[in-house]
Legacy VTK file of the C-alpha trace (Angstrom):
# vtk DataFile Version 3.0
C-alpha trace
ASCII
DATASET POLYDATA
POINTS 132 float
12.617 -19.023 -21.921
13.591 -19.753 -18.132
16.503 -16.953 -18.808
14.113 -14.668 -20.656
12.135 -14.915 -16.937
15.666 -14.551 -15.057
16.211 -11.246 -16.764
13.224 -10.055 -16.692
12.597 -10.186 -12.545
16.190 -9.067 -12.388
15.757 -6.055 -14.132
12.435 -5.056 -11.937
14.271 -6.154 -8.485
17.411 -3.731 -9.896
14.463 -1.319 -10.320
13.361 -1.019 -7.354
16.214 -0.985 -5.265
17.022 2.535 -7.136
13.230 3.578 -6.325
14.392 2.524 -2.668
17.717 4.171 -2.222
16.120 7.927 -2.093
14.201 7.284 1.186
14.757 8.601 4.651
14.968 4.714 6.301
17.802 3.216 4.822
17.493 0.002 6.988
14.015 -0.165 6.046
14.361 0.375 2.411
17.188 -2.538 2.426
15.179 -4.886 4.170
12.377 -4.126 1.825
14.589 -5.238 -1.301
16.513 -7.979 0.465
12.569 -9.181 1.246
12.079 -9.093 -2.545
14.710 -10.374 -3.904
14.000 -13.754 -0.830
10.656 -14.116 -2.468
11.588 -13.806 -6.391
14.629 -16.131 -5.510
12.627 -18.703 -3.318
9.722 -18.722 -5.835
11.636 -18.767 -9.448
12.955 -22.585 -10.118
16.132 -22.246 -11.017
17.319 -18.781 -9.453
18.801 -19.633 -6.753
21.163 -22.123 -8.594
22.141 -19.558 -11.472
22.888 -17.471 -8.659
25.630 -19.829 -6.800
27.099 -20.545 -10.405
27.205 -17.014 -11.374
28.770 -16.255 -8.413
32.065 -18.237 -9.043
34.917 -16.322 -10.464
35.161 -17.511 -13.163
31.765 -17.104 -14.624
31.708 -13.575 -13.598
30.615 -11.001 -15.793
28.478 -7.674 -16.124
25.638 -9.134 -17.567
24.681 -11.822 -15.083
22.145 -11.836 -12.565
24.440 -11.898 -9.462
25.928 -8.419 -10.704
23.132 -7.014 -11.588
21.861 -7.847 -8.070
25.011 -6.605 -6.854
25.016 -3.520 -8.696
21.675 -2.416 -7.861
22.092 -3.498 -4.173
25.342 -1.859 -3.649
24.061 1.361 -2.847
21.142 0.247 -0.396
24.108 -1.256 1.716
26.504 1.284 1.441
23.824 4.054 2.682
22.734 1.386 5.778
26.356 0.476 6.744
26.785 4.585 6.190
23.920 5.058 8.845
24.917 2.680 10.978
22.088 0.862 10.303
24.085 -2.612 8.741
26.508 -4.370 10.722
30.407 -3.097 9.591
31.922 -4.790 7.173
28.765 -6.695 5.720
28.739 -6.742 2.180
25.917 -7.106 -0.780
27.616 -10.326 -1.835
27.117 -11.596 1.810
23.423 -10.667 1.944
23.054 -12.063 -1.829
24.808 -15.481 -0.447
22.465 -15.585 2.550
19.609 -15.591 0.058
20.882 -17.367 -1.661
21.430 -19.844 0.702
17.914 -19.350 2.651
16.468 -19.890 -0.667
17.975 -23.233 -1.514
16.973 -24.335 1.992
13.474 -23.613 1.648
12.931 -24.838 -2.175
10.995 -27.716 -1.418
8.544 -25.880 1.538
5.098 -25.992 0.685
5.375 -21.964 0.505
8.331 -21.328 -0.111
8.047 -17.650 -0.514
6.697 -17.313 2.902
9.322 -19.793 4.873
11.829 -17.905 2.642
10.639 -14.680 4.482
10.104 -15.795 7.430
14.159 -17.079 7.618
15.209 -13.799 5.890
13.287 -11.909 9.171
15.016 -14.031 11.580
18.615 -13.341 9.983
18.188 -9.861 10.177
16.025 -9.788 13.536
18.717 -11.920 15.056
18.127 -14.713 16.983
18.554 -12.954 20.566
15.733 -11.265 22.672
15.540 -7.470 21.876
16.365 -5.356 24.820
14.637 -2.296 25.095
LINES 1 133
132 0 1 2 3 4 5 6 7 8 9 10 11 12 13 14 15 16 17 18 19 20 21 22 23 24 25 26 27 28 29 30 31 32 33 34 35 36 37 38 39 40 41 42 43 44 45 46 47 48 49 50 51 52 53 54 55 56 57 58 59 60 61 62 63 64 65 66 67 68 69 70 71 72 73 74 75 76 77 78 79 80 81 82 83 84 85 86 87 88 89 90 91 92 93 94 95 96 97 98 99 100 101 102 103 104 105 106 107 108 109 110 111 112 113 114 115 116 117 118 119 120 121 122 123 124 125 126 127 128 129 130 131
């Protein structure tokens, strides 16, 4: 049942990261899906470990989550990095690892959706002042 759920938020977050990558912002529309993948990964039990397994080489394959994520991610930071909106040389499997990561950190918050958010902002706001 708990993969049945797995494949099922998958398949909507792969969704709508092709109903993102026709806008005009393409930092925006990444941040958007990286911001809902954080929350479906910080909220499902379990994710965020199938995730790090799935991501070891030798469990790879087309059907798991982390290439499905990958897949349907691919293109959101191709078109940033494109715009010079992402940083060179970061990669979908980076961001998904960060999540990853930010959502095995915050497993055991009392919202863990929201801390999960709240780290995801800071990773991509950086932790510097802005300068205007």
């Amino acid at each position: 049942m708990l993969e049945a759920v797995f494949r099922e938020r998958i398949e909507t977050l792969c969704a709508h990261a092709f109903d993102l990558a026709g806008g005009t912002d393409s930092r925006a529309a990444l941040l958007e899906w990286l911001s809902a993948v954080t929350a479906d990964v910080a909220t499902i039990r379990g994710l965020a470990i199938a995730l790090t397994r799935e991501a070891s080489p030798d469990s790879a394959h087309e059907h798991c989550c982390t290439a499905q994520l990958a897949e349907a991610g691919d293109p959101l930071v191709r078109r940033a990095a494109h715009d010079g909106a992402l940083t060179p040389g970061v990669t979908i499997a980076d961001l998904l690892t960060l999540i990853t990561g930010i959502a095995l950190a915050t497993e055991h918050h009392p919202d863990p959706a929201a801390e999960a958010g709240r780290l995801l902002g800071l990773a991509t706001a950086g932790v510097g002042p802005h300068r205007g």
